[in-house]
CHARMM-style PDB file with segment names, atoms N, HN, CA, C and O in Angstrom:
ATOM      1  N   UNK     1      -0.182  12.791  24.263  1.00  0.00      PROA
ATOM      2  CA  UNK     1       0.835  12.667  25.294  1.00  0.00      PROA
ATOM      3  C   UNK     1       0.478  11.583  26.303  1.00  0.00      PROA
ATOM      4  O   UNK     1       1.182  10.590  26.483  1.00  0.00      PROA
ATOM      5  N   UNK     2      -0.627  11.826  26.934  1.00  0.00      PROA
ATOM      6  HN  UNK     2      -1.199  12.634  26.788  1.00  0.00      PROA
ATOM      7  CA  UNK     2      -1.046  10.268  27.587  1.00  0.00      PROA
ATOM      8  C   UNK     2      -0.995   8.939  27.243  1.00  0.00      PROA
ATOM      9  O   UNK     2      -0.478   8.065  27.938  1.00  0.00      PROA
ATOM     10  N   UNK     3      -1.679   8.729  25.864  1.00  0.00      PROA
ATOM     11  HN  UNK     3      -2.099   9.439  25.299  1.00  0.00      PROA
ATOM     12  CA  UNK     3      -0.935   7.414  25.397  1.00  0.00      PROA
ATOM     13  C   UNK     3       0.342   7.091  25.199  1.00  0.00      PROA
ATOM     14  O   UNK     3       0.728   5.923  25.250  1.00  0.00      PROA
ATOM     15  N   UNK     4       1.136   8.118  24.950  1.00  0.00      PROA
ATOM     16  HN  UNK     4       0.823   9.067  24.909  1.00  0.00      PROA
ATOM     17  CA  UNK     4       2.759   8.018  24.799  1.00  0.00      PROA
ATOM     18  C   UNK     4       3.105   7.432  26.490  1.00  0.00      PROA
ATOM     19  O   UNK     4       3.991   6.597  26.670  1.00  0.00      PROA
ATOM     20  N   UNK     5       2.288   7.992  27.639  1.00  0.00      PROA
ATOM     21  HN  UNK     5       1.569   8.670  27.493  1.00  0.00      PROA
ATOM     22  CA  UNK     5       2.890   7.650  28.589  1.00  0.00      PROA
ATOM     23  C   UNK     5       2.629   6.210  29.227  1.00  0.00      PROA
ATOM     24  O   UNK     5       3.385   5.502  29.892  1.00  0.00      PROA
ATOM     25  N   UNK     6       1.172   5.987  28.766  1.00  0.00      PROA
ATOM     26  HN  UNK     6       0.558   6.563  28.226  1.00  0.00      PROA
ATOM     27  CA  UNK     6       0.837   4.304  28.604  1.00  0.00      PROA
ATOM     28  C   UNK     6       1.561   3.749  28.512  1.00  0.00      PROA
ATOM     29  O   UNK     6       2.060   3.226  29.509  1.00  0.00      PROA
ATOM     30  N   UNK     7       2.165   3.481  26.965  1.00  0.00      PROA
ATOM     31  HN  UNK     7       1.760   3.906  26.155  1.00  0.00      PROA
ATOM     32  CA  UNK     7       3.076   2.536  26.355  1.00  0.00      PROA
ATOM     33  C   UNK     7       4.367   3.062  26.924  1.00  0.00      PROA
ATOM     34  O   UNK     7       4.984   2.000  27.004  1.00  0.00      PROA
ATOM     35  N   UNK     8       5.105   3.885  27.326  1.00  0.00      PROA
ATOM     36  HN  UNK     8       4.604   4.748  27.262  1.00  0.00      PROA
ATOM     37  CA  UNK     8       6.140   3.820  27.982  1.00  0.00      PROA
ATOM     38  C   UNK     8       6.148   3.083  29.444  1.00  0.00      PROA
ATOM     39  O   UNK     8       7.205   2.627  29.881  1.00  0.00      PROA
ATOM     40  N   UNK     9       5.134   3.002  30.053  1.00  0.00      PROA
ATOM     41  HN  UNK     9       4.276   3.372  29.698  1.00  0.00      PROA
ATOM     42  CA  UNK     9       4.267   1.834  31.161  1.00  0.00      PROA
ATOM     43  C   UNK     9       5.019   1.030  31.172  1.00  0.00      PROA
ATOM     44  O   UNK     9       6.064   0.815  31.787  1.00  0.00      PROA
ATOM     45  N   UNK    10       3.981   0.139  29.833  1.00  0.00      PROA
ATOM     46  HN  UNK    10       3.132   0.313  29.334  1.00  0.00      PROA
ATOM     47  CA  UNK    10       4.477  -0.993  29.438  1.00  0.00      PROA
ATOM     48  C   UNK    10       5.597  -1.634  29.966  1.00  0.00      PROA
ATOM     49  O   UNK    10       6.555  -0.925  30.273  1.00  0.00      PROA
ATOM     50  N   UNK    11       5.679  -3.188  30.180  1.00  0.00      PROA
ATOM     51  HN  UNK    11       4.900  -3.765  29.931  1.00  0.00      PROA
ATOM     52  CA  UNK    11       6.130  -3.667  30.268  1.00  0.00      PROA
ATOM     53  C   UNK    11       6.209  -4.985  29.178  1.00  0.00      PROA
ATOM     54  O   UNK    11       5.178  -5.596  28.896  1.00  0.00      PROA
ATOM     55  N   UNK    12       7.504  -5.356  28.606  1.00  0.00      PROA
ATOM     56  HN  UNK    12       8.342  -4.859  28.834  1.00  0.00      PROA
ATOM     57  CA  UNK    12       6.693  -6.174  27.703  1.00  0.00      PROA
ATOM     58  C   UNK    12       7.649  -7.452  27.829  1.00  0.00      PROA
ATOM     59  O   UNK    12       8.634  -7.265  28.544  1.00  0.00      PROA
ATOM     60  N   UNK    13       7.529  -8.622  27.295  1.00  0.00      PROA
ATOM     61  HN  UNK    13       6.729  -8.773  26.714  1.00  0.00      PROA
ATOM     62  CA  UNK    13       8.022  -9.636  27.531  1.00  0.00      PROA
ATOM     63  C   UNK    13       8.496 -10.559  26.389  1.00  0.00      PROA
ATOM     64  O   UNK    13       7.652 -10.402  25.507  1.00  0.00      PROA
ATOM     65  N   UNK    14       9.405 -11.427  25.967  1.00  0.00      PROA
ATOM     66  HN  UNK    14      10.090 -11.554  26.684  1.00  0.00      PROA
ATOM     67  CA  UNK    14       9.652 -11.883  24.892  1.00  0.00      PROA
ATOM     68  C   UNK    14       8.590 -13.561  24.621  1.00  0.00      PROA
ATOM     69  O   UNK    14       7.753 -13.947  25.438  1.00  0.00      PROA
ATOM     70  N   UNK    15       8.875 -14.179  23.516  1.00  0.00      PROA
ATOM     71  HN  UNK    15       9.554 -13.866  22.853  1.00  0.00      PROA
ATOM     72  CA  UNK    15       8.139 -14.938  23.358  1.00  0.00      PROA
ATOM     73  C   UNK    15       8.568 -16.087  24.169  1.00  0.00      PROA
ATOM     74  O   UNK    15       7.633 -16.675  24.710  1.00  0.00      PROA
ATOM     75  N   UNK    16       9.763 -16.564  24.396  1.00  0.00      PROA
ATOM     76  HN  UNK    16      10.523 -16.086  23.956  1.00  0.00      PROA
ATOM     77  CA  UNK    16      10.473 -17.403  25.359  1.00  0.00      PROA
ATOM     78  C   UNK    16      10.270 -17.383  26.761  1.00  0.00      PROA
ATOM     79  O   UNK    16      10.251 -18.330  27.547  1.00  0.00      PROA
ATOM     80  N   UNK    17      10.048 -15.566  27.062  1.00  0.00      PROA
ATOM     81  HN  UNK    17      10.064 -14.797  26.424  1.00  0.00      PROA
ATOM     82  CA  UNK    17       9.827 -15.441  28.434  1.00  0.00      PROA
ATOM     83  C   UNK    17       8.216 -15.908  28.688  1.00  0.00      PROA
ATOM     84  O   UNK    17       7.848 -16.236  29.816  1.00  0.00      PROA
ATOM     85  N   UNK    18       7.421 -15.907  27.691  1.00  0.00      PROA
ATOM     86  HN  UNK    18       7.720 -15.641  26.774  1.00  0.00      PROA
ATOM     87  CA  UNK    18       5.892 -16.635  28.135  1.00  0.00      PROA
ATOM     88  C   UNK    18       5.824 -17.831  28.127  1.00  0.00      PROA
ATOM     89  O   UNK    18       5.182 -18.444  28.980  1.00  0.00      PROA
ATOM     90  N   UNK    19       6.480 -18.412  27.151  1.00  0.00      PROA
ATOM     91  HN  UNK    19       7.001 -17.914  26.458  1.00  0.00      PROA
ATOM     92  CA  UNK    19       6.494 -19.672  27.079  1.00  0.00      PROA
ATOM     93  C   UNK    19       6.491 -20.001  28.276  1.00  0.00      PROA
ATOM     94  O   UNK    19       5.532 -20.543  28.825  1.00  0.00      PROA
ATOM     95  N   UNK    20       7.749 -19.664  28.918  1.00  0.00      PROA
ATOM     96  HN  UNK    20       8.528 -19.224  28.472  1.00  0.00      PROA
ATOM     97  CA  UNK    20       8.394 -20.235  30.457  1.00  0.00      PROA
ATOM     98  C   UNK    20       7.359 -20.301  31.301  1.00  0.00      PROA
ATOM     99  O   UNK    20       6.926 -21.276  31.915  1.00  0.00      PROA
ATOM    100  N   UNK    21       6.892 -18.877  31.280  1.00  0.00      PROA
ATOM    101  HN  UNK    21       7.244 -18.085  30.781  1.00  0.00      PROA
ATOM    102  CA  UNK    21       6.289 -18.569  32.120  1.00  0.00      PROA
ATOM    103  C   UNK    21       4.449 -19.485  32.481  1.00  0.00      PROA
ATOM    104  O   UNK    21       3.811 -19.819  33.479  1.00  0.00      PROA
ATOM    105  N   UNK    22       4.309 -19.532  31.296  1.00  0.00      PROA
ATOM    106  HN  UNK    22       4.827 -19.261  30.485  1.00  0.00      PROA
ATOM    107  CA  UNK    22       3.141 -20.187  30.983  1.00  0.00      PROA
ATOM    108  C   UNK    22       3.096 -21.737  30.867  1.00  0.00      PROA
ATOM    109  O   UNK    22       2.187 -22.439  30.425  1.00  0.00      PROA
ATOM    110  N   UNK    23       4.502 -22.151  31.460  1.00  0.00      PROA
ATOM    111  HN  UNK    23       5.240 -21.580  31.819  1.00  0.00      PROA
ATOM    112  CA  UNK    23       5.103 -23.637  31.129  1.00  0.00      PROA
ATOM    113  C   UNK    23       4.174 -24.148  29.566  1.00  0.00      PROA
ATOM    114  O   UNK    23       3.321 -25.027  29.445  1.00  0.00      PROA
ATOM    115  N   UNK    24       4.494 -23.625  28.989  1.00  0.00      PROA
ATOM    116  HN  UNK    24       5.187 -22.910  29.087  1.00  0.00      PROA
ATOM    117  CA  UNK    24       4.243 -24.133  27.255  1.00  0.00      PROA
ATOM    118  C   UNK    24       5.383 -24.063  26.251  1.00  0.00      PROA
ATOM    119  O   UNK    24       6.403 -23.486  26.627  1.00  0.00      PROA
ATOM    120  N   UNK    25       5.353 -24.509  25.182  1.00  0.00      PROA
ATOM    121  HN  UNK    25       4.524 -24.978  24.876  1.00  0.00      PROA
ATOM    122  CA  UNK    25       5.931 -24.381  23.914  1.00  0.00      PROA
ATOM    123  C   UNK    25       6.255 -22.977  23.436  1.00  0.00      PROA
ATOM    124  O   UNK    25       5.266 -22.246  23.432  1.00  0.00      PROA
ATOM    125  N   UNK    26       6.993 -22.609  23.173  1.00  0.00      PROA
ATOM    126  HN  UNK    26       7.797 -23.203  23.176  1.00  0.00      PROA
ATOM    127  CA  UNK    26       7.036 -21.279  22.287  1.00  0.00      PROA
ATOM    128  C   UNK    26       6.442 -20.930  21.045  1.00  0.00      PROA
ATOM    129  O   UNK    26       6.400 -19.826  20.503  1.00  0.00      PROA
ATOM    130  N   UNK    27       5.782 -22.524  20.496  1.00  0.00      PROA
ATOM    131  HN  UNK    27       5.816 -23.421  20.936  1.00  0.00      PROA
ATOM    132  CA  UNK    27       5.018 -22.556  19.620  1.00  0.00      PROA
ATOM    133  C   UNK    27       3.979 -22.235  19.775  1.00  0.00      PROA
ATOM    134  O   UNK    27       3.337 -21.509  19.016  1.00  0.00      PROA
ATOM    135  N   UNK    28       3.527 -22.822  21.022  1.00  0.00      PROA
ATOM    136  HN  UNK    28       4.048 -23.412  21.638  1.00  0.00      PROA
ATOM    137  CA  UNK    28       1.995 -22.370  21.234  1.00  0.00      PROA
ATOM    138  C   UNK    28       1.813 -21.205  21.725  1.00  0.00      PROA
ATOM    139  O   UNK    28       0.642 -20.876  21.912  1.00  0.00      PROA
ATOM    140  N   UNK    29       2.935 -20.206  22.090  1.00  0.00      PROA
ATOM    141  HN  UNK    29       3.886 -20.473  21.937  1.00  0.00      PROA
ATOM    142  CA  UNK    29       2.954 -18.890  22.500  1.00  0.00      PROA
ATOM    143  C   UNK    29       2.665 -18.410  21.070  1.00  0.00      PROA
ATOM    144  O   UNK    29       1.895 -17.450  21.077  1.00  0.00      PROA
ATOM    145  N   UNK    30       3.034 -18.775  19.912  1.00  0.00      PROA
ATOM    146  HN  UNK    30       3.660 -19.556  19.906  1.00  0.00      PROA
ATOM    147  CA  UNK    30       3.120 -18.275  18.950  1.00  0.00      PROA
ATOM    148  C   UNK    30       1.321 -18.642  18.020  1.00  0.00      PROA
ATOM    149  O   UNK    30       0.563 -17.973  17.318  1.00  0.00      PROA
ATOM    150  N   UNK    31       1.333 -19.699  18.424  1.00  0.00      PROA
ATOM    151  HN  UNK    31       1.949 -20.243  18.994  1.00  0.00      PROA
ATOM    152  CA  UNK    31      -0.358 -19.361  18.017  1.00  0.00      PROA
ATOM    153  C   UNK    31      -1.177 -18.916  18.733  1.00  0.00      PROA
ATOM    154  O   UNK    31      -2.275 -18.865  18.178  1.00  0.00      PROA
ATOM    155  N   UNK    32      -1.168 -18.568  19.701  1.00  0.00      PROA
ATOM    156  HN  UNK    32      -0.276 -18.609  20.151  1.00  0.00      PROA
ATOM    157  CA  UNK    32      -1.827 -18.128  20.936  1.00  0.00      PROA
ATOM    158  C   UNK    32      -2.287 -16.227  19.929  1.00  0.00      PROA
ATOM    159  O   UNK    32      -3.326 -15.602  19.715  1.00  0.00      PROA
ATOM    160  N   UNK    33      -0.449 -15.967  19.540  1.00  0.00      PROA
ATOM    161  HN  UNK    33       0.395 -16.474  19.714  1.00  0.00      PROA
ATOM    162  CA  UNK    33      -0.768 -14.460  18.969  1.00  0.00      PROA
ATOM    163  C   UNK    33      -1.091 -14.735  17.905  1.00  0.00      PROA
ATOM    164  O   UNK    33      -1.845 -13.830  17.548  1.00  0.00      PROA
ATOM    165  N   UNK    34      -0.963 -15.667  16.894  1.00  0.00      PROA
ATOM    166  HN  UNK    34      -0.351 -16.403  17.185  1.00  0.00      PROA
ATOM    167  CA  UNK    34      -1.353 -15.482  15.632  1.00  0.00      PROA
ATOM    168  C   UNK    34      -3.287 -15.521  15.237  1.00  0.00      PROA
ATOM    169  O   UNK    34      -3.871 -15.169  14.212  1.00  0.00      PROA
ATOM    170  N   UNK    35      -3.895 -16.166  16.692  1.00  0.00      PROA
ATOM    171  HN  UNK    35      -3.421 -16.451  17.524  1.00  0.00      PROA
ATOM    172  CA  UNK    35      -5.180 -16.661  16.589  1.00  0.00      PROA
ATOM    173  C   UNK    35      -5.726 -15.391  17.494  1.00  0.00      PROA
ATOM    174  O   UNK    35      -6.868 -15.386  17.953  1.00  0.00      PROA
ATOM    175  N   UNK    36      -4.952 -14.504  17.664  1.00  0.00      PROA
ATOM    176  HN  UNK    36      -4.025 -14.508  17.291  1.00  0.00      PROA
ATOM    177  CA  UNK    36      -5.394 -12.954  18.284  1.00  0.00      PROA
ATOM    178  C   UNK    36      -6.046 -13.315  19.696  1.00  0.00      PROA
ATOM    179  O   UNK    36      -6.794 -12.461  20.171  1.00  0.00      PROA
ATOM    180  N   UNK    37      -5.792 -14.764  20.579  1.00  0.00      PROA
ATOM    181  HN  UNK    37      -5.184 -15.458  20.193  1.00  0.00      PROA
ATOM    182  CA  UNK    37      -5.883 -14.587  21.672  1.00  0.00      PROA
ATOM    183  C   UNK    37      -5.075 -14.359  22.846  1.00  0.00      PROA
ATOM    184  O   UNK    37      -5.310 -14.625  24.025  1.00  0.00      PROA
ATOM    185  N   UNK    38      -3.726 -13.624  22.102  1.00  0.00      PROA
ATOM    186  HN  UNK    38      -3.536 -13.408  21.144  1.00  0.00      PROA
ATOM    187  CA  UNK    38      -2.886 -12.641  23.426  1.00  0.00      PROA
ATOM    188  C   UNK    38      -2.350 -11.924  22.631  1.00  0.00      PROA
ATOM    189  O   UNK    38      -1.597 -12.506  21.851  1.00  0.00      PROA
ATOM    190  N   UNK    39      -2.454 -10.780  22.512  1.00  0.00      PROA
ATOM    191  HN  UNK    39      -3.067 -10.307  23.146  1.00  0.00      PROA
ATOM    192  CA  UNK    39      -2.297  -9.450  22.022  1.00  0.00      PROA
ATOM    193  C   UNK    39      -0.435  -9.648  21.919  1.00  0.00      PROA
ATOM    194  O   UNK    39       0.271 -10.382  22.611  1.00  0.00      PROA
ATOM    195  N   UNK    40       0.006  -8.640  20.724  1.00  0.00      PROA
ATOM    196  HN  UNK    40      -0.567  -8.044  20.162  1.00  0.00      PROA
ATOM    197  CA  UNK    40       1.380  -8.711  20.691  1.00  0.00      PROA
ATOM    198  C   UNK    40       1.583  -7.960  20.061  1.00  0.00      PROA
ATOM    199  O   UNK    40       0.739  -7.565  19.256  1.00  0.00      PROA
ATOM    200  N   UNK    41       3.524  -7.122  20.214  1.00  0.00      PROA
ATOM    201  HN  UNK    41       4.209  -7.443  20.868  1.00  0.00      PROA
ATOM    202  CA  UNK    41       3.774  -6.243  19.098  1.00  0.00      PROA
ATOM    203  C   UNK    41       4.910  -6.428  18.565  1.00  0.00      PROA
ATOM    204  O   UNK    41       5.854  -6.122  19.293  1.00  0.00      PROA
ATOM    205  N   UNK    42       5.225  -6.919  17.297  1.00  0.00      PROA
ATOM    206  HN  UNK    42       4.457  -7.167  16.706  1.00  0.00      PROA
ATOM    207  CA  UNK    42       5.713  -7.212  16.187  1.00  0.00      PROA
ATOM    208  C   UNK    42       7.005  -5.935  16.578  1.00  0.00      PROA
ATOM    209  O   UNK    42       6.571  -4.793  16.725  1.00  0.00      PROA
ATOM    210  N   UNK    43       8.534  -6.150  16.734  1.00  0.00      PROA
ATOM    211  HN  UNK    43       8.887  -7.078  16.614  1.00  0.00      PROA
ATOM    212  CA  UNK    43       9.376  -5.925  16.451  1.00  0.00      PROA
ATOM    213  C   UNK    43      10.468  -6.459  16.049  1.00  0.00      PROA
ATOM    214  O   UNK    43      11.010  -7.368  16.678  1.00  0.00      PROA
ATOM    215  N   UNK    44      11.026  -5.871  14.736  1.00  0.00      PROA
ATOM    216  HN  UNK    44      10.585  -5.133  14.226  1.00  0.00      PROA
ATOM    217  CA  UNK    44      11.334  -6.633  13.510  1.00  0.00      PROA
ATOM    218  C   UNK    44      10.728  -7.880  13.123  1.00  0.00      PROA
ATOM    219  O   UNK    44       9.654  -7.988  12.532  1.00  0.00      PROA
ATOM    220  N   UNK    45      11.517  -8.853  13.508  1.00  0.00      PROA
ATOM    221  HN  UNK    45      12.390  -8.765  13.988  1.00  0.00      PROA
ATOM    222  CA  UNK    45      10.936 -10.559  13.488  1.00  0.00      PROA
ATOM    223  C   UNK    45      10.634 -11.385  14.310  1.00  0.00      PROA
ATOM    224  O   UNK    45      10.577 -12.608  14.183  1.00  0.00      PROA
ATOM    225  N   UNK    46      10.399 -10.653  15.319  1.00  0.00      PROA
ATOM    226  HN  UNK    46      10.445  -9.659  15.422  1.00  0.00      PROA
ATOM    227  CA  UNK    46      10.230 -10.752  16.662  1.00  0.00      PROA
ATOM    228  C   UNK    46       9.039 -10.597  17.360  1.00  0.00      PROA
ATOM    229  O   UNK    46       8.503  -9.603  16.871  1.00  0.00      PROA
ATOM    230  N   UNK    47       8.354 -11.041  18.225  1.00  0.00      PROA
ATOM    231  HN  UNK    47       8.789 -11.849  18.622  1.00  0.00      PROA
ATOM    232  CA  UNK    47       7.176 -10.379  19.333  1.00  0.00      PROA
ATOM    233  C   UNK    47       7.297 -10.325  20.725  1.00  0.00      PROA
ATOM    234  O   UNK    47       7.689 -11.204  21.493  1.00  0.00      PROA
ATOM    235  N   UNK    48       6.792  -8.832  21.030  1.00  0.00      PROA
ATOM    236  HN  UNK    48       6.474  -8.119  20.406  1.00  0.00      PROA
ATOM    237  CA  UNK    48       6.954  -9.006  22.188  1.00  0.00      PROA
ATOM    238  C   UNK    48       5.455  -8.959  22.784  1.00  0.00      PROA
ATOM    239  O   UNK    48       4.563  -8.677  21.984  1.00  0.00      PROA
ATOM    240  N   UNK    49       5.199  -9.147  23.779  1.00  0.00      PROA
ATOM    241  HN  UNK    49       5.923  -9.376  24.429  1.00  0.00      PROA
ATOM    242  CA  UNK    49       3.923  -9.953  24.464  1.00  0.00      PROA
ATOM    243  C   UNK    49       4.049  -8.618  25.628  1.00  0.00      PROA
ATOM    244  O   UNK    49       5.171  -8.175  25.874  1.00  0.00      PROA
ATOM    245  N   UNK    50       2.835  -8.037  26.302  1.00  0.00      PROA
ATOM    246  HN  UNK    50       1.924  -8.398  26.102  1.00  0.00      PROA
ATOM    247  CA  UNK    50       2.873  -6.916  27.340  1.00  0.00      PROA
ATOM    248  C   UNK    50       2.164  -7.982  28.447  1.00  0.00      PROA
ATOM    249  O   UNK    50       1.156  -8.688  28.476  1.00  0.00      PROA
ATOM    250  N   UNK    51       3.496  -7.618  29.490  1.00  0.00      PROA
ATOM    251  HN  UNK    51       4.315  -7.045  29.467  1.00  0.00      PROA
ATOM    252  CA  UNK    51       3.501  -8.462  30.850  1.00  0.00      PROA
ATOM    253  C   UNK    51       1.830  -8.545  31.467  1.00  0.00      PROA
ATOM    254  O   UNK    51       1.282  -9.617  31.725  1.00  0.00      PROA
ATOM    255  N   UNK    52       1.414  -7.687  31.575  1.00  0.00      PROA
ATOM    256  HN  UNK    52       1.860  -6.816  31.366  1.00  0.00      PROA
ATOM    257  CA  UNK    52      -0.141  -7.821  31.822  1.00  0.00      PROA
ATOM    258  C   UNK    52      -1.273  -8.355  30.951  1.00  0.00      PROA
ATOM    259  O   UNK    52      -2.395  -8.499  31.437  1.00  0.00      PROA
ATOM    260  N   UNK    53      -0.994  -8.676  29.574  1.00  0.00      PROA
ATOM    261  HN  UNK    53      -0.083  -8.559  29.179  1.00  0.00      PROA
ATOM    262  CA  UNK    53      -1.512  -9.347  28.693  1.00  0.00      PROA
ATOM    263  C   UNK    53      -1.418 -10.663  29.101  1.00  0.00      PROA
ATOM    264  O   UNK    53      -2.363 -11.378  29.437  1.00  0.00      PROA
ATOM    265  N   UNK    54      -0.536 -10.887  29.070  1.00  0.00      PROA
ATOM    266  HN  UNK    54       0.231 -10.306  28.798  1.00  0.00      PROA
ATOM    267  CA  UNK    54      -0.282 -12.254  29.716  1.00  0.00      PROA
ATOM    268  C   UNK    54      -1.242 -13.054  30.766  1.00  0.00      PROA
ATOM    269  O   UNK    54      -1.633 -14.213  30.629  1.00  0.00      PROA
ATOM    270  N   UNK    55      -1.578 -12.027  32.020  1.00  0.00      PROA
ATOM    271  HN  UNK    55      -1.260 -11.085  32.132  1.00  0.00      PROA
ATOM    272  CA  UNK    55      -1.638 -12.248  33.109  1.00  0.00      PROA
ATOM    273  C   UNK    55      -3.565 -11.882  33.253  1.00  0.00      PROA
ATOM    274  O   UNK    55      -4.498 -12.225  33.980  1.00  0.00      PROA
ATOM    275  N   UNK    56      -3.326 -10.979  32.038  1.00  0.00      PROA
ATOM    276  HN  UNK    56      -2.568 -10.700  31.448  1.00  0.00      PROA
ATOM    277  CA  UNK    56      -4.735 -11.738  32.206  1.00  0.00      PROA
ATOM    278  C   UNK    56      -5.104 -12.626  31.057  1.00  0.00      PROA
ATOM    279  O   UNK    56      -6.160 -13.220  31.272  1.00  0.00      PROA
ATOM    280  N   UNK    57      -4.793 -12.778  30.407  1.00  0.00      PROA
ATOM    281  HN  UNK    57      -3.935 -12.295  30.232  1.00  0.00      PROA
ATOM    282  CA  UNK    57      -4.856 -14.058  29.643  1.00  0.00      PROA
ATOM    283  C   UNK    57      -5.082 -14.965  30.784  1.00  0.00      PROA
ATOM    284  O   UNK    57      -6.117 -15.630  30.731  1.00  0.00      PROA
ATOM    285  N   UNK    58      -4.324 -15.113  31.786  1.00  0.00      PROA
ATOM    286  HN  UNK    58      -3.484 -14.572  31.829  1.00  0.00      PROA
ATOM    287  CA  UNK    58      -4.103 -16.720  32.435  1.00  0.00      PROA
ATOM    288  C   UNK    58      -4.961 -16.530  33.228  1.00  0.00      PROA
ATOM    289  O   UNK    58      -5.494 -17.577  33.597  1.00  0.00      PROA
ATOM    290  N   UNK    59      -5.612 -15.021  33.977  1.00  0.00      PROA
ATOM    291  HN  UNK    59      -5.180 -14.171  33.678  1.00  0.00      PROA
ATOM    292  CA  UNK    59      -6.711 -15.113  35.019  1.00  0.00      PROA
ATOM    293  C   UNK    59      -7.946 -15.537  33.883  1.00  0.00      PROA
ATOM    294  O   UNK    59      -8.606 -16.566  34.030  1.00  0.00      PROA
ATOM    295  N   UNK    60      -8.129 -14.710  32.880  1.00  0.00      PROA
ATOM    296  HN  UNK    60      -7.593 -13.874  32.761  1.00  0.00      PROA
ATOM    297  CA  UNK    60      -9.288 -15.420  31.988  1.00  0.00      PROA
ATOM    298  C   UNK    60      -9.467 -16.738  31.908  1.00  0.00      PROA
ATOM    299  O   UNK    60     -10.579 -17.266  31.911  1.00  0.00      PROA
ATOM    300  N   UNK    61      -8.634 -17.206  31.849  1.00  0.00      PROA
ATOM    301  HN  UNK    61      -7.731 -16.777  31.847  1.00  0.00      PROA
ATOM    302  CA  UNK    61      -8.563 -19.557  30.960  1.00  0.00      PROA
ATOM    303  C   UNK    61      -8.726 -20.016  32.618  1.00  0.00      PROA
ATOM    304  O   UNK    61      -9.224 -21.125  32.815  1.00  0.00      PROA
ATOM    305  N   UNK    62      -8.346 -19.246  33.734  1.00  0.00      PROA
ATOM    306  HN  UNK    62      -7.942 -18.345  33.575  1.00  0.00      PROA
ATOM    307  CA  UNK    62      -8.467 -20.541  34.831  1.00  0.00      PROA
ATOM    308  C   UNK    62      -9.577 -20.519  35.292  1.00  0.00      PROA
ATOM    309  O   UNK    62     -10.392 -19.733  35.776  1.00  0.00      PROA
ATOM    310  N   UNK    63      -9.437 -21.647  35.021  1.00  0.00      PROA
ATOM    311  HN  UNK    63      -8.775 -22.285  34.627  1.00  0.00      PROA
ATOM    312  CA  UNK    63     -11.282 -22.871  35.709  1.00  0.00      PROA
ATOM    313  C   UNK    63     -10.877 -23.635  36.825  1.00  0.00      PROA
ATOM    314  O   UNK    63     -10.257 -24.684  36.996  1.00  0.00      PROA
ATOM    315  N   UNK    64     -11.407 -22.806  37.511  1.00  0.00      PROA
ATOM    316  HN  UNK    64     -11.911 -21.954  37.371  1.00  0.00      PROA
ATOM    317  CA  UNK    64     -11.109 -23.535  39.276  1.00  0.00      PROA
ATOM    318  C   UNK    64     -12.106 -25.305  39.170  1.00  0.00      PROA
ATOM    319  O   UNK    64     -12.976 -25.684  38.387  1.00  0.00      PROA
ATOM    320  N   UNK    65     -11.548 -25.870  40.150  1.00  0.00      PROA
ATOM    321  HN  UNK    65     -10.840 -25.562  40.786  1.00  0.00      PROA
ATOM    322  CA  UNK    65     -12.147 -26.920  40.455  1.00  0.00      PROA
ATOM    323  C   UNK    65     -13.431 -27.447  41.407  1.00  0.00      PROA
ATOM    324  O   UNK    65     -13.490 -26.718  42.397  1.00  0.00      PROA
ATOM    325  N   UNK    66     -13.967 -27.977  41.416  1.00  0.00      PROA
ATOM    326  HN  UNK    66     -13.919 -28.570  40.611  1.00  0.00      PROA
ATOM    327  CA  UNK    66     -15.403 -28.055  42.093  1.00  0.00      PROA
ATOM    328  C   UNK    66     -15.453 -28.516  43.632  1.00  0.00      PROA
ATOM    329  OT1 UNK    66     -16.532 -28.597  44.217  1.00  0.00      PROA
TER     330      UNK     66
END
């Protein structure tokens, strides 16, 4: 029952909406999941990306400046 309430949490996001968001390609949103470095879940032919996946994805990659 707790994990059921996790994923009802969730928030999840389409592949277009990261793109945007991530000012990139939708392509490279798309290898990003295929190279298993941002988690995703496959509905139908589709992925959707969980809004906090994202977000830390982008706190992980930023390299502040000196």
């Amino acid at each position: 029952m707790g994990e059921d309430r996790q994923v009802a949490d969730m928030n999840f996001m389409t592949v277009a909406e990261v793109a945007a968001l991530m000012r990139v390609s939708k392509m490279t949103v798309y290898r990003l999941v295929h190279n298993n470095e941002l988690p995703a879940v496959r509905v139908g032919r589709s992925f959707r990306v969980p809004r906090q996946a994202v977000h830390d994805y982008l706190s992980d990659s930023y390299h502040g400046t000196a």
